[in-house]
N, C-alpha and C positions, 0 to 999 in steps of 0.2 A: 603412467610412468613418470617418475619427478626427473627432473633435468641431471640433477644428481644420477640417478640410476642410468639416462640414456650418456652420458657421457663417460662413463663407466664401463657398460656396454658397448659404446663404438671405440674404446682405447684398446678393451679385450679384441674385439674382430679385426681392428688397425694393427694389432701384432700379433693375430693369427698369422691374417695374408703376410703380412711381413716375414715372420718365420718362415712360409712356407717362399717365398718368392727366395729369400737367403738361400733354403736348400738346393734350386737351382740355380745359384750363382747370381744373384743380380747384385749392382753397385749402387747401393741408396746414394752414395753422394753426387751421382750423375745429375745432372738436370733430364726431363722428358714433362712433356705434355701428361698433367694427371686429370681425367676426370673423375667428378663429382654428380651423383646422380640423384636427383628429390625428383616424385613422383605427385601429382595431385591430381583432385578428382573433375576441375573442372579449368578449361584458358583459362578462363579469368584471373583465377588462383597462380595457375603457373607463370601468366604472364608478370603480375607481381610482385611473385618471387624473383624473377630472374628480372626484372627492374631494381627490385631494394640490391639485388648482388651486381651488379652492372653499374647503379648510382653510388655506390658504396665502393668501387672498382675493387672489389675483392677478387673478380674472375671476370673474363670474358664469358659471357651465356649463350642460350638460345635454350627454344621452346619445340619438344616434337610430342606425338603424338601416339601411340601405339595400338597395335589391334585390337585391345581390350577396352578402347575409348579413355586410356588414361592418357594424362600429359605428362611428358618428363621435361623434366629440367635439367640441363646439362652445364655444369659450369668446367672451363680448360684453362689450369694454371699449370705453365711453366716453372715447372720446382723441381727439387730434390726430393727424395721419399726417405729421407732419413727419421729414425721414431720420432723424436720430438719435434722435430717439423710435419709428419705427415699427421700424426696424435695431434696438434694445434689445429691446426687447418679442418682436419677432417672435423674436430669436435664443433668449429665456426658452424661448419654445414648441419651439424646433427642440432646445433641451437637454432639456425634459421630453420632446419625444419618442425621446431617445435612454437617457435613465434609465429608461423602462416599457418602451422597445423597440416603439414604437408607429411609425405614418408620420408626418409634419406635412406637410400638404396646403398650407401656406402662410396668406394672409389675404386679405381682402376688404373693400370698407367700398366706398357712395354717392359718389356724385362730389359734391362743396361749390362750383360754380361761381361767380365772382364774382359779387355783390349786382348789378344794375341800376342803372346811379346812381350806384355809389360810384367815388369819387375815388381 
């Protein structure tokens, strides 16, 4: 897949979730904790990644590990999930996964429902 095609593909999935998080109510301009999730086949690999994204301060990382003997990469920025912020961001990740040759599993982050009350 050329970089072209994968950054294309994670803007289409970055406003799927988006549309659907919208239908129940959530407020992109909120700030929350979003992760970011790259999967690879071996430490070594993951622990690399989440060094170049740590020394590069794009995200705070860490390195786990899951049943299937894969390692994930987990990076947590404090942001907003509005499109053109969350479509930047995420597409960063979808290029470090293509420079280490790693997966990127996409991202995630809490739904920020409107306040009660507010106008």
């Amino acid at each position: 897949m050329t970089i072209t095609d994968l950054l294309l593909d994670t803007a289409r999935s970055d406003t799927d979730l988006l549309i659907k998080n919208d239908s129940i109510g959530d407020q992109f301009a909120v700030p929350r904790k979003v992760d970011f999730l790259l999967i690879a086949d071996s430490a070594e690999t993951a622990e690399t990644v989440c060094s170049f994204i740590v020394d590069n301060q794009y995200a705070e990382c860490r390195v786990d590990q899951n049943e299937d003997g894969k390692h994930w990469v987990l990076a947590e920025i404090e942001m907003p999930i509005t499109q053109n912020v969350i479509c930047a961001v995420s597409g960063l990740f979808a290029c470090i996964s293509k420079i280490f040759n790693v997966e990127y599993d996409g991202w995630g982050s809490v739904i920020c429902p409107e306040k009660e009350g507010a106008e």
